[in-house]
N, C-alpha and C positions, 0 to 999 in steps of 0.2 A: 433347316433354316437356310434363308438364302445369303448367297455373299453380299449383296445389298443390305439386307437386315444386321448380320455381323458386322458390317464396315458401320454403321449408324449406330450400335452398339459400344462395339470400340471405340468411337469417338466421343462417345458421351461419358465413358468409363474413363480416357485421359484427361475431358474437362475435368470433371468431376475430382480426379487426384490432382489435377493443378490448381482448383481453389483449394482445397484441402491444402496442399504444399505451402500455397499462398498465405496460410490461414496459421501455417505452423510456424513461418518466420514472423510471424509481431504476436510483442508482448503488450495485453493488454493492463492497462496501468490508472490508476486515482491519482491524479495530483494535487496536491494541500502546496499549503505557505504557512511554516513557520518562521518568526523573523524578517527577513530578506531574500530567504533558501527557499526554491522551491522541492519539494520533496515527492516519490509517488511510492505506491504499491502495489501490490497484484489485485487487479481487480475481483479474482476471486475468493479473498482474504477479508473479506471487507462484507460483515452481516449489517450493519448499516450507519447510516451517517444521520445525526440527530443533531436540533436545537438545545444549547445549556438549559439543564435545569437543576435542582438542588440536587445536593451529593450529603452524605456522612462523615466526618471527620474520623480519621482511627487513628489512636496514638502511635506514638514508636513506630513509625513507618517514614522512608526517606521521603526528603523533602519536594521531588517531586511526585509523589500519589498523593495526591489529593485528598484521597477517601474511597469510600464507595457508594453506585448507585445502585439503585433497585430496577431492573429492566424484564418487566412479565415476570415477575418472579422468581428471575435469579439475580442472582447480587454480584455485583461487577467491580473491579478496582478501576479508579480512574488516574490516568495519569497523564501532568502534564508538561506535552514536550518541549517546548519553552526550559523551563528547569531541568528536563532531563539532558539538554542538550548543552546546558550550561547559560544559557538566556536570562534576563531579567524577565522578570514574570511580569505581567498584562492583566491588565481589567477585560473581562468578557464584554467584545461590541456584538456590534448585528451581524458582524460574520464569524463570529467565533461559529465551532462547530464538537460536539462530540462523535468522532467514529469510531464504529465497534468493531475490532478487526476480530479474528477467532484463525487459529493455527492447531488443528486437533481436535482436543479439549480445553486448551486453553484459550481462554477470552478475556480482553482489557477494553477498557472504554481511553483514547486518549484527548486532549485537548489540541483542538490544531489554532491555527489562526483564521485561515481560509480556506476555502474547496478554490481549487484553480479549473479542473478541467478531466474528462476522461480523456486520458492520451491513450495512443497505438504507436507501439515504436516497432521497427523492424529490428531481431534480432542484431544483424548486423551493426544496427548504430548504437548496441548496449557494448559498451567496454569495462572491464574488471574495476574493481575499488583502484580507488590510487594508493600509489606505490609509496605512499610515506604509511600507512595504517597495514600492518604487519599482523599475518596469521588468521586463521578462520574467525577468533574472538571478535571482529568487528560487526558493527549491524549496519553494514552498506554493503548490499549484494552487486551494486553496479551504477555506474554511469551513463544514463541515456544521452545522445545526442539529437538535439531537435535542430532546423534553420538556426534561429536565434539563440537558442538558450541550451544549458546544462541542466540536466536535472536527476540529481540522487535519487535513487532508487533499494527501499531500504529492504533489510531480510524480517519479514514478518515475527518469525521463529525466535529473531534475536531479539525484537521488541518487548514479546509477551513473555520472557525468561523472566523469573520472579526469584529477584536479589534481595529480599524484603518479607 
């Protein structure tokens, strides 16, 4: 092979690791609005995002799940973060939205208010939970930092945990 061919090689083998590199510092992330908060997730976590429709009531179950739906034929608990977060609960408008997040095997349908946006943050600008929510038991993996805004970035894992 010639040094020519090698040297064209090599260089295509360092782009090639620096999108890669590039690629491995942002997270990519779902942004929702519940409330006034905006909130995201990993966008790998996320089997899909869907329009309300009826759900099943089940007893004895806390007061934010809702129920469950039927989705292709498996049956889904729905839960809605408004009440889980401690919120006054909401009449469903035209942006309410159902998304199906899935960690594993486990899967929940939850109630958001809005879709904001697919965000990409660069690791660098995700900072730890804050310092007043103590110990792994929380479900805020992180704080992105955008231009304008803050936006909580929640642990999938800790959502779909089933206290009920």
């Amino acid at each position: 092979m010639s040094d020519k061919l090698k040297d064209i090689i090599n260089k295509q083998s360092e782009q090639q690791n620096s999108v890669t590199d590039q690629l491995d510092d942002v997270v990519q992330l779902v942004g929702f609005m519940i409330g006034d908060e905006e909130y995201a997730v990993p966008i790998l976590s996320i089997q899909e995002i869907i329009k309300p429709f009826s759900w099943t009531r089940v007893p004895q179950v806390p007061k934010y799940v809702l129920g469950v739906f039927n989705l292709r034929g498996a049956v889904i608990p729905l839960i809605d973060l408004r009440a889980k977060f401690g919120l006054n609960s909401k009449k469903h408008g035209e942006e309410t939205r159902f998304i199906v997040m899935r960690h594993g095997d486990d899967v929940a349908g939850f109630v958001i208010d809005r879709l904001t946006m697919a965000i990409r943050i660069k690791k660098e600008n995700i900072g730890p939970a804050p310092d007043t929510i103590i110990g792994d038991d929380t479900i805020i993996d992180g704080v992105g930092k955008q231009a304008d805004k803050i936006i909580t970035i929640l642990k999938v894992h800790k959502l779909l945990e089933r206290d009920f």
